[in-house]
N, C-alpha and C positions, 0 to 999 in steps of 0.2 A: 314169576321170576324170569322165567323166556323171554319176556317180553322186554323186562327191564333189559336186561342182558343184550338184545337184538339192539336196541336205543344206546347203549355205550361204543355195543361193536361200531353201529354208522356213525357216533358220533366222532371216534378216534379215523374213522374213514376219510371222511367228508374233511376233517380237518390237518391229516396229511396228507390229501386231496389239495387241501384248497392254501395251505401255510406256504408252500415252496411258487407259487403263484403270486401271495402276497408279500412274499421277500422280492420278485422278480418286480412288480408296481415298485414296492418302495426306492430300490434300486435304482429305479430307472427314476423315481421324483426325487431321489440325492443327488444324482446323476444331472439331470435339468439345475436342479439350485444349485451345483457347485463346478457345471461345465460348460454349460450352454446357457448365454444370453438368451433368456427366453423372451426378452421385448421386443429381439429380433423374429423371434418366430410366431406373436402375436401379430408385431404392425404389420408382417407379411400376409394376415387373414385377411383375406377382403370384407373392406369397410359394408357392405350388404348384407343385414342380416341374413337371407335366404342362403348367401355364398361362403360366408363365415359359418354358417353350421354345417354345409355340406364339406368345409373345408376342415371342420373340427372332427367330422364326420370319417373324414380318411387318415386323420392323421392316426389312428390308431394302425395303420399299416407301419409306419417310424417306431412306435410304442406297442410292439405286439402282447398285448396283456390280457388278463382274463378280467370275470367281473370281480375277482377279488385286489386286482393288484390295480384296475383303473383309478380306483377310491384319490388314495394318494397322487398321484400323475393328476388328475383332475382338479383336487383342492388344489394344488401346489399352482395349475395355469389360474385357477378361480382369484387366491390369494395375489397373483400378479398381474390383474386387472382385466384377464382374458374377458372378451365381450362374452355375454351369457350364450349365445349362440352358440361359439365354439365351445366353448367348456362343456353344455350339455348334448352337444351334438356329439364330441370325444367319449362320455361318459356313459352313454346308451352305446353308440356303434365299435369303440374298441376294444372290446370283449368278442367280437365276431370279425366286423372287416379287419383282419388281418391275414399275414399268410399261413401262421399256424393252423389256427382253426377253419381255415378252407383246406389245406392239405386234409386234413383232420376227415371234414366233412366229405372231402371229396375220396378217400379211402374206405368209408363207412360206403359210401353212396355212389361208387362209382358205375352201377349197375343204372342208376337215376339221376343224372346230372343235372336233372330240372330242379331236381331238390338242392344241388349245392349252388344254383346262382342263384335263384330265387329266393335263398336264404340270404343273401348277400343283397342281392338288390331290397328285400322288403326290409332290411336291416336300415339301409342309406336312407328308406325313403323315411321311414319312421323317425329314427334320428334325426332327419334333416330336420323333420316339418316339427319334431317334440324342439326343437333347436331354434326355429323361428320364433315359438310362439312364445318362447322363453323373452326371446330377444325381445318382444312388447313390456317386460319387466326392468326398466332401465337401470335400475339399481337391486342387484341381485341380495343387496345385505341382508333387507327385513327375508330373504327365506334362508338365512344360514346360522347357523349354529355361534352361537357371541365369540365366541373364541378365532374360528377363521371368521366373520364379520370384520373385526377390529382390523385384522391383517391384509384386509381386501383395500388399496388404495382409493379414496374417497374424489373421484374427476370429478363428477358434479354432486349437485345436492338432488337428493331423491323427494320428490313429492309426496311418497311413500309413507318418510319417515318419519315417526312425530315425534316430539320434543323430546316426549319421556325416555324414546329409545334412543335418541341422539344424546341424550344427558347422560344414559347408563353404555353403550359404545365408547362414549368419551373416556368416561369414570376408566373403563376396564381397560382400554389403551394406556391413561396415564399409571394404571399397577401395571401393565405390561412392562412397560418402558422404566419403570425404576425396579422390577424384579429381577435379580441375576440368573433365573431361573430359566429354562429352555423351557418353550409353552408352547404345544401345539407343532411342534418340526418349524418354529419359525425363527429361533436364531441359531445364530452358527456356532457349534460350540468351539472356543476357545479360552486364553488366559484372559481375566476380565478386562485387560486392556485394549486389548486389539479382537475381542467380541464386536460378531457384527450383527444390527437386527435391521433385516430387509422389510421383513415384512409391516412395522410399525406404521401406522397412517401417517404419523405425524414427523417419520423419519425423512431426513434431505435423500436420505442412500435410494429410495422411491422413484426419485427423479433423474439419478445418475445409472449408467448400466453395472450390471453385478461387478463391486469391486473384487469379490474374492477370484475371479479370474484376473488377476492379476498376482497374486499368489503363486508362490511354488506349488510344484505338484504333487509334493510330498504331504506339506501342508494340507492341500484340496483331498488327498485323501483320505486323510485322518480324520477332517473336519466331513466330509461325506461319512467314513464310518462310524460316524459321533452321531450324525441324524437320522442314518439307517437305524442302529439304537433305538432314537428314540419313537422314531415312526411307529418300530415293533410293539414298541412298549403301547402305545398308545390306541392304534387301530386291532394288534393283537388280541388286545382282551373285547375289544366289539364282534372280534370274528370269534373268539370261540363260543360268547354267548350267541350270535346268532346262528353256530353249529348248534349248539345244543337245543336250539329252538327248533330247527331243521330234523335233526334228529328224532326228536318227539315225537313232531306232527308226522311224523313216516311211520313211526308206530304207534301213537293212537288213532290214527284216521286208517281204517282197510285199506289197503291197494284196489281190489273188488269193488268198491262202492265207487274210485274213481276211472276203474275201467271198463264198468258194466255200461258205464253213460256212452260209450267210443264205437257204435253202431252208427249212429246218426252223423246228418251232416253238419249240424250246427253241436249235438250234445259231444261227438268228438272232439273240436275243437273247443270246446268248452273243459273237458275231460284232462286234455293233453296240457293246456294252461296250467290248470290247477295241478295237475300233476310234476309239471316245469316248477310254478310257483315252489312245490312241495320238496322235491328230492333236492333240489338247489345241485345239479351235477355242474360241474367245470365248464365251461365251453369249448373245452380242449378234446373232452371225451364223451359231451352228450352226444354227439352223433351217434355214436355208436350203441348206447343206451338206447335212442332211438330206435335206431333199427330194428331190432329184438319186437318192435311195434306196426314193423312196416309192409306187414302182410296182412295184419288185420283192422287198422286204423287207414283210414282218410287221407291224402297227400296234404290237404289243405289241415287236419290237425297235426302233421306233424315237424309241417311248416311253422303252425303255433307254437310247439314244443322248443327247435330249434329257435326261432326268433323271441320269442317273449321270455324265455327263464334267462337267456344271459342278461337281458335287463335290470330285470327286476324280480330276485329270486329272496326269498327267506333272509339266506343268509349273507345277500348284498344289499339289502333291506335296511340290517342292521351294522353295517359298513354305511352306509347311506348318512344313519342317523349320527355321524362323526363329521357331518359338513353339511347338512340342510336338517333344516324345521323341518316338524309333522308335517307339513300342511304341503311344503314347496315335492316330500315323496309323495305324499298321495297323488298329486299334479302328473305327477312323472309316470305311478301305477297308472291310474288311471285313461289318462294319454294312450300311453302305450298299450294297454292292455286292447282299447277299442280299436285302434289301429291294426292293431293286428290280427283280432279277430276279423274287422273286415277285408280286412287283404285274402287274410286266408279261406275266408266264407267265399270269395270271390272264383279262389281254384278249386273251391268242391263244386261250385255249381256250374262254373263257366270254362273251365280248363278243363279238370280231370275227376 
Protein backbone atom coordinates (compact mmCIF):
# COMPACT_ATOMS: atom_id res chain seq x y z
CA UNK A 1 0.00 0.00 0.00
CA UNK A 2 3.33 2.38 0.68
CA UNK A 3 4.28 1.81 -2.41
CA UNK A 4 0.98 2.59 -4.14
CA UNK A 5 0.79 5.55 -2.05
CA UNK A 6 4.54 6.75 -2.87
CA UNK A 7 3.23 6.50 -6.96
CA UNK A 8 0.10 8.86 -6.39
CA UNK A 9 2.14 11.28 -4.12
CA UNK A 10 4.78 11.74 -7.50
CA UNK A 11 2.34 11.54 -9.57
CA UNK A 12 0.19 14.57 -8.24
CA UNK A 13 4.01 16.02 -8.04
CA UNK A 14 5.35 15.75 -11.37
CA UNK A 15 2.17 16.91 -12.58
CA UNK A 16 1.98 20.30 -10.71
CA UNK A 17 5.43 20.31 -11.62
CA UNK A 18 5.08 20.00 -15.07
CA UNK A 19 0.93 21.61 -15.67
CA UNK A 20 1.89 25.40 -15.00
CA UNK A 21 4.78 24.77 -17.64
CA UNK A 22 2.48 23.42 -20.08
CA UNK A 23 -0.07 26.35 -19.67
CA UNK A 24 3.20 28.53 -20.35
CA UNK A 25 4.09 26.36 -24.21
CA UNK A 26 0.34 26.74 -24.79
CA UNK A 27 0.34 30.36 -24.24
CA UNK A 28 2.94 31.09 -25.96
CA UNK A 29 1.60 28.80 -29.24
CA UNK A 30 -1.93 31.10 -28.86
CA UNK A 31 0.21 33.60 -28.59
CA UNK A 32 2.29 32.87 -32.14
CA UNK A 33 -1.35 31.92 -33.95
CA UNK A 34 -3.12 34.99 -32.95
CA UNK A 35 -0.01 37.81 -32.75
CA UNK A 36 2.79 37.15 -34.56
CA UNK A 37 2.99 36.44 -38.26
CA UNK A 38 5.02 33.46 -37.92
CA UNK A 39 5.97 33.17 -41.91
CA UNK A 40 7.81 36.08 -40.98
CA UNK A 41 9.80 34.44 -38.60
CA UNK A 42 10.23 31.06 -40.56
CA UNK A 43 11.47 32.87 -44.03
CA UNK A 44 13.86 34.70 -41.69
CA UNK A 45 15.51 30.92 -41.02
CA UNK A 46 18.06 30.46 -43.19
CA UNK A 47 17.29 28.55 -46.20
CA UNK A 48 20.56 25.87 -44.98
CA UNK A 49 19.53 23.19 -43.41
CA UNK A 50 22.68 22.89 -41.00
CA UNK A 51 21.76 26.94 -40.14
CA UNK A 52 18.08 26.51 -39.86
CA UNK A 53 18.45 24.01 -37.23
CA UNK A 54 21.02 25.85 -35.42
CA UNK A 55 18.68 28.84 -35.74
CA UNK A 56 15.68 26.63 -34.51
CA UNK A 57 18.08 25.58 -32.03
CA UNK A 58 18.14 29.20 -30.33
CA UNK A 59 15.01 30.33 -30.81
CA UNK A 60 14.07 28.72 -27.65
CA UNK A 61 15.80 31.73 -26.03
CA UNK A 62 12.41 34.12 -27.52
CA UNK A 63 10.25 31.00 -26.17
CA UNK A 64 11.76 30.09 -22.87
CA UNK A 65 9.79 26.76 -22.23
CA UNK A 66 10.29 23.68 -20.72
CA UNK A 67 10.02 20.00 -22.37
CA UNK A 68 6.38 20.08 -21.42
CA UNK A 69 5.28 23.40 -22.95
CA UNK A 70 7.79 23.08 -26.25
CA UNK A 71 5.10 20.17 -27.58
CA UNK A 72 2.71 22.91 -28.69
CA UNK A 73 5.05 26.00 -29.80
CA UNK A 74 6.74 23.21 -32.03
CA UNK A 75 3.51 21.65 -33.61
CA UNK A 76 2.06 24.95 -34.13
CA UNK A 77 5.86 26.13 -36.24
CA UNK A 78 5.45 22.22 -37.78
CA UNK A 79 1.83 22.92 -38.79
CA UNK A 80 2.96 26.43 -40.58
CA UNK A 81 5.34 24.69 -42.84
CA UNK A 82 8.51 25.42 -40.57
CA UNK A 83 11.44 23.54 -42.47
CA UNK A 84 12.02 20.30 -40.37
CA UNK A 85 15.37 21.56 -39.27
CA UNK A 86 14.10 24.22 -37.28
CA UNK A 87 11.05 22.61 -35.75
CA UNK A 88 13.29 19.82 -34.44
CA UNK A 89 16.06 21.76 -33.64
CA UNK A 90 13.45 24.22 -31.35
CA UNK A 91 12.01 21.01 -30.10
CA UNK A 92 15.13 19.19 -28.62
CA UNK A 93 17.05 22.61 -27.44
CA UNK A 94 14.25 24.77 -26.11
CA UNK A 95 13.70 23.02 -22.99
CA UNK A 96 17.39 24.03 -22.04
CA UNK A 97 18.96 26.87 -24.36
CA UNK A 98 17.11 29.31 -22.70
CA UNK A 99 17.74 32.00 -19.87
CA UNK A 100 15.67 30.38 -17.26
CA UNK A 101 17.16 27.19 -17.21
CA UNK A 102 20.83 28.52 -17.31
CA UNK A 103 20.07 30.92 -14.53
CA UNK A 104 18.64 27.67 -12.97
CA UNK A 105 21.62 25.65 -13.76
CA UNK A 106 23.99 28.15 -13.10
CA UNK A 107 22.67 28.59 -9.30
CA UNK A 108 22.75 24.75 -8.76
CA UNK A 109 26.23 24.90 -10.21
CA UNK A 110 27.89 27.72 -9.55
CA UNK A 111 30.64 26.09 -7.69
CA UNK A 112 31.24 24.17 -11.54
CA UNK A 113 30.60 26.48 -14.41
CA UNK A 114 31.91 23.71 -16.66
CA UNK A 115 28.87 22.10 -15.97
CA UNK A 116 26.44 24.90 -17.00
CA UNK A 117 28.01 25.71 -20.52
CA UNK A 118 28.82 22.57 -21.52
CA UNK A 119 25.30 21.84 -20.82
CA UNK A 120 24.32 24.44 -23.08
CA UNK A 121 26.80 23.83 -25.72
CA UNK A 122 26.22 19.90 -25.84
CA UNK A 123 22.43 20.90 -26.04
CA UNK A 124 23.23 23.25 -29.43
CA UNK A 125 25.26 20.56 -30.85
CA UNK A 126 22.81 17.81 -30.49
CA UNK A 127 19.98 19.71 -31.47
CA UNK A 128 21.56 21.07 -34.25
CA UNK A 129 22.92 17.90 -35.91
CA UNK A 130 19.31 15.80 -34.63
CA UNK A 131 17.99 19.12 -36.70
CA UNK A 132 19.90 18.38 -40.02
CA UNK A 133 19.51 15.07 -40.22
CA UNK A 134 15.79 15.52 -39.95
CA UNK A 135 16.16 18.13 -42.74
CA UNK A 136 17.17 14.85 -45.20
CA UNK A 137 13.25 14.17 -44.68
CA UNK A 138 11.71 16.64 -47.03
CA UNK A 139 8.28 16.08 -46.17
CA UNK A 140 7.94 15.65 -42.64
CA UNK A 141 4.15 14.31 -42.91
CA UNK A 142 4.64 10.45 -43.26
CA UNK A 143 6.21 10.97 -39.52
CA UNK A 144 3.28 12.96 -37.80
CA UNK A 145 0.32 12.13 -36.36
CA UNK A 146 -3.00 12.39 -39.26
CA UNK A 147 -4.32 15.15 -37.48
CA UNK A 148 -1.42 17.82 -37.47
CA UNK A 149 -0.23 15.92 -41.01
CA UNK A 150 -3.40 17.45 -42.79
CA UNK A 151 -2.65 20.79 -41.30
CA UNK A 152 1.01 20.83 -42.35
CA UNK A 153 0.81 22.95 -45.69
CA UNK A 154 1.63 20.57 -48.66
CA UNK A 155 4.82 22.80 -51.04
CA UNK A 156 5.77 20.01 -52.72
CA UNK A 157 4.86 16.31 -53.21
CA UNK A 158 6.86 13.86 -51.10
CA UNK A 159 8.37 10.78 -52.65
CA UNK A 160 7.71 9.46 -49.48
CA UNK A 161 4.07 9.34 -49.67
CA UNK A 162 2.16 6.72 -51.35
CA UNK A 163 -1.14 6.69 -52.75
CA UNK A 164 -2.87 5.15 -49.89
CA UNK A 165 -1.61 7.74 -47.53
CA UNK A 166 -2.38 10.59 -49.84
CA UNK A 167 -5.96 9.22 -50.45
CA UNK A 168 -6.52 8.97 -46.55
CA UNK A 169 -4.69 12.74 -45.66
CA UNK A 170 -7.04 13.94 -48.47
CA UNK A 171 -10.20 12.14 -47.06
CA UNK A 172 -9.43 13.71 -43.52
CA UNK A 173 -8.67 17.27 -44.61
CA UNK A 174 -12.01 17.17 -46.73
CA UNK A 175 -13.98 16.14 -42.87
CA UNK A 176 -11.79 18.81 -41.62
CA UNK A 177 -12.82 21.41 -43.59
CA UNK A 178 -16.68 20.76 -43.58
CA UNK A 179 -16.50 19.96 -39.57
CA UNK A 180 -17.65 23.09 -37.48
CA UNK A 181 -15.74 21.49 -35.06
CA UNK A 182 -12.31 22.93 -33.62
CA UNK A 183 -9.67 19.87 -34.28
CA UNK A 184 -6.39 19.86 -33.08
CA UNK A 185 -5.79 23.91 -31.90
CA UNK A 186 -6.19 24.50 -35.65
CA UNK A 187 -9.16 26.84 -36.09
CA UNK A 188 -9.91 29.97 -34.63
CA UNK A 189 -12.77 29.78 -32.64
CA UNK A 190 -15.40 32.09 -33.59
CA UNK A 191 -19.25 32.72 -34.76
CA UNK A 192 -19.45 30.29 -37.76
CA UNK A 193 -19.30 32.97 -40.04
CA UNK A 194 -16.30 34.73 -39.59
CA UNK A 195 -14.47 31.22 -38.27
CA UNK A 196 -11.15 30.98 -39.60
CA UNK A 197 -9.07 27.74 -40.50
CA UNK A 198 -5.43 28.46 -41.15
CA UNK A 199 -4.36 25.51 -40.89
CA UNK A 200 -6.28 23.48 -43.71
CA UNK A 201 -3.99 22.33 -46.88
CA UNK A 202 -6.47 23.14 -49.00
CA UNK A 203 -7.35 26.61 -47.44
CA UNK A 204 -6.25 30.04 -49.74
CA UNK A 205 -5.80 31.73 -45.99
CA UNK A 206 -2.22 29.26 -46.35
CA UNK A 207 -0.94 31.54 -48.81
CA UNK A 208 -1.96 34.88 -47.47
CA UNK A 209 -0.33 36.19 -44.02
CA UNK A 210 -2.41 35.54 -40.74
CA UNK A 211 -5.66 37.42 -41.35
CA UNK A 212 -6.67 37.48 -37.71
CA UNK A 213 -4.03 40.29 -37.16
CA UNK A 214 -6.01 42.20 -38.59
CA UNK A 215 -8.63 41.88 -36.04
CA UNK A 216 -9.21 43.89 -32.96
CA UNK A 217 -7.56 43.22 -30.01
CA UNK A 218 -10.20 42.50 -27.98
CA UNK A 219 -11.28 40.02 -30.46
CA UNK A 220 -7.53 38.32 -30.70
CA UNK A 221 -7.91 37.70 -27.28
CA UNK A 222 -10.78 35.91 -26.80
CA UNK A 223 -10.12 34.05 -29.79
CA UNK A 224 -6.41 33.17 -28.08
CA UNK A 225 -8.36 32.22 -24.95
CA UNK A 226 -10.66 29.98 -26.93
CA UNK A 227 -7.34 27.89 -28.22
CA UNK A 228 -5.62 27.92 -24.91
CA UNK A 229 -8.99 25.92 -24.01
CA UNK A 230 -8.54 23.79 -26.31
CA UNK A 231 -4.88 23.05 -26.43
CA UNK A 232 -5.42 22.11 -22.52
CA UNK A 233 -7.91 19.95 -23.32
CA UNK A 234 -6.15 18.24 -25.73
CA UNK A 235 -2.27 17.82 -24.80
CA UNK A 236 -3.51 17.77 -21.02
CA UNK A 237 -4.87 14.40 -20.88
CA UNK A 238 -1.32 13.16 -22.95
CA UNK A 239 0.51 14.70 -19.93
CA UNK A 240 -1.20 13.34 -17.32
CA UNK A 241 -1.00 9.86 -18.81
CA UNK A 242 2.37 10.14 -19.40
CA UNK A 243 2.72 11.27 -15.45
CA UNK A 244 1.34 8.52 -14.40
CA UNK A 245 3.68 6.38 -16.45
CA UNK A 246 6.54 8.50 -14.90
CA UNK A 247 5.19 7.86 -11.81
CA UNK A 248 5.18 4.10 -11.83
CA UNK A 249 8.34 3.50 -13.33
CA UNK A 250 9.87 5.46 -10.22
CA UNK A 251 8.24 3.09 -7.99
CA UNK A 252 8.46 -0.21 -9.54
CA UNK A 253 11.92 0.04 -10.79
CA UNK A 254 14.65 0.60 -7.28
CA UNK A 255 16.35 3.71 -7.36
CA UNK A 256 19.45 1.30 -5.99
CA UNK A 257 19.55 -0.85 -9.08
CA UNK A 258 19.90 2.40 -11.05
CA UNK A 259 22.56 3.95 -8.87
CA UNK A 260 24.69 1.06 -7.89
CA UNK A 261 25.66 1.21 -11.91
CA UNK A 262 27.22 5.27 -11.19
CA UNK A 263 30.73 4.06 -10.29
CA UNK A 264 31.92 3.62 -13.69
CA UNK A 265 32.73 5.65 -16.38
CA UNK A 266 30.57 4.54 -19.12
CA UNK A 267 27.90 2.53 -16.45
CA UNK A 268 27.42 6.19 -14.90
CA UNK A 269 26.46 7.73 -17.73
CA UNK A 270 24.45 5.00 -18.59
CA UNK A 271 22.86 5.11 -15.02
CA UNK A 272 22.09 8.96 -15.02
CA UNK A 273 20.27 8.53 -18.55
CA UNK A 274 18.16 6.08 -17.52
CA UNK A 275 17.58 7.80 -14.51
CA UNK A 276 16.79 11.33 -16.50
CA UNK A 277 14.71 9.10 -18.81
CA UNK A 278 12.88 7.77 -15.52
CA UNK A 279 12.19 10.75 -12.93
CA UNK A 280 11.06 13.08 -16.06
CA UNK A 281 12.12 16.39 -13.65
CA UNK A 282 11.39 19.96 -15.22
CA UNK A 283 14.30 21.36 -16.74
CA UNK A 284 13.64 24.29 -14.56
CA UNK A 285 14.65 22.33 -11.52
CA UNK A 286 16.70 19.19 -12.59
CA UNK A 287 19.78 20.87 -11.90
CA UNK A 288 19.28 20.91 -8.69
CA UNK A 289 17.99 17.29 -8.51
CA UNK A 290 21.42 16.83 -9.99
CA UNK A 291 23.41 18.05 -7.69
CA UNK A 292 22.35 15.89 -4.71
CA UNK A 293 24.58 13.44 -7.25
CA UNK A 294 27.41 15.54 -7.84
CA UNK A 295 29.94 14.26 -5.31
CA UNK A 296 29.53 10.77 -6.14
CA UNK A 297 28.80 10.53 -9.87
CA UNK A 298 31.08 11.36 -13.06
CA UNK A 299 30.93 15.00 -14.45
CA UNK A 300 30.43 13.45 -17.71
CA UNK A 301 27.13 11.30 -16.21
CA UNK A 302 25.82 14.30 -15.14
CA UNK A 303 26.19 16.09 -18.07
CA UNK A 304 24.03 13.04 -19.40
CA UNK A 305 21.49 13.68 -16.75
CA UNK A 306 21.15 17.33 -17.56
CA UNK A 307 21.24 17.20 -21.39
CA UNK A 308 19.42 14.06 -22.33
CA UNK A 309 16.16 13.98 -19.83
CA UNK A 310 14.93 17.42 -21.07
CA UNK A 311 14.82 15.83 -24.50
CA UNK A 312 13.37 12.99 -24.27
CA UNK A 313 11.99 12.14 -20.96
CA UNK A 314 8.73 9.62 -20.06
CA UNK A 315 6.69 12.14 -19.75
CA UNK A 316 7.59 14.27 -23.08
CA UNK A 317 7.65 10.95 -24.75
CA UNK A 318 4.01 11.00 -24.35
CA UNK A 319 3.43 14.74 -25.22
CA UNK A 320 5.60 13.68 -28.26
CA UNK A 321 3.16 11.10 -29.28
CA UNK A 322 0.37 14.20 -30.00
CA UNK A 323 2.55 15.22 -33.20
CA UNK A 324 4.81 12.45 -34.39
CA UNK A 325 4.47 8.65 -35.31
CA UNK A 326 6.16 5.76 -33.34
CA UNK A 327 8.78 5.51 -35.43
CA UNK A 328 9.74 9.58 -36.30
CA UNK A 329 10.25 9.46 -31.52
CA UNK A 330 12.27 6.48 -31.60
CA UNK A 331 14.51 8.47 -34.42
CA UNK A 332 14.76 11.36 -31.99
CA UNK A 333 15.38 8.83 -28.69
CA UNK A 334 17.67 7.29 -30.25
CA UNK A 335 19.63 10.20 -32.00
CA UNK A 336 19.85 11.71 -29.01
CA UNK A 337 20.53 9.33 -26.70
CA UNK A 338 23.89 8.23 -28.68
CA UNK A 339 24.84 11.67 -28.96
CA UNK A 340 24.98 12.21 -25.79
CA UNK A 341 26.38 9.60 -24.33
CA UNK A 342 29.31 10.27 -26.65
CA UNK A 343 29.88 13.80 -25.74
CA UNK A 344 29.71 12.85 -22.30
CA UNK A 345 31.96 9.67 -22.52
CA UNK A 346 34.21 12.23 -23.99
CA UNK A 347 34.47 14.40 -20.50
CA UNK A 348 35.05 11.37 -18.45
CA UNK A 349 37.78 10.28 -20.27
CA UNK A 350 39.39 13.27 -21.75
CA UNK A 351 38.33 16.42 -19.67
CA UNK A 352 37.70 15.43 -16.30
Amino acid sequence: MDRWNNALTLFFSLLVEAMPFLLLGVLFSSALLLFVDERKLIAAVPKNPFLGALAGSLIGCLFPVCECGNVPVARRLITQGAPASMAIGFLLAAPTVNPIVFWATWTAFRDQPEIVFLRIAFTLVIATLIGWVFSAQADLRPLLQPDVARAVPASRPSPRLSRREARRLKKQADVAEASPLLQGGTFLLGDKESRVQLDNPSSAALLMPNPVLSKPLSERFRLMLDNVVQELRELGGVLILGTAIAALVQVLIPREVVLSLGQGQISSILAMMALAWIVSICSTVDAFFALAFASTFTTGSLLAFLVFGPMVDVKNIALMFSVFRGRAILYLFLLAGQLTFLLTLIVNLYVY
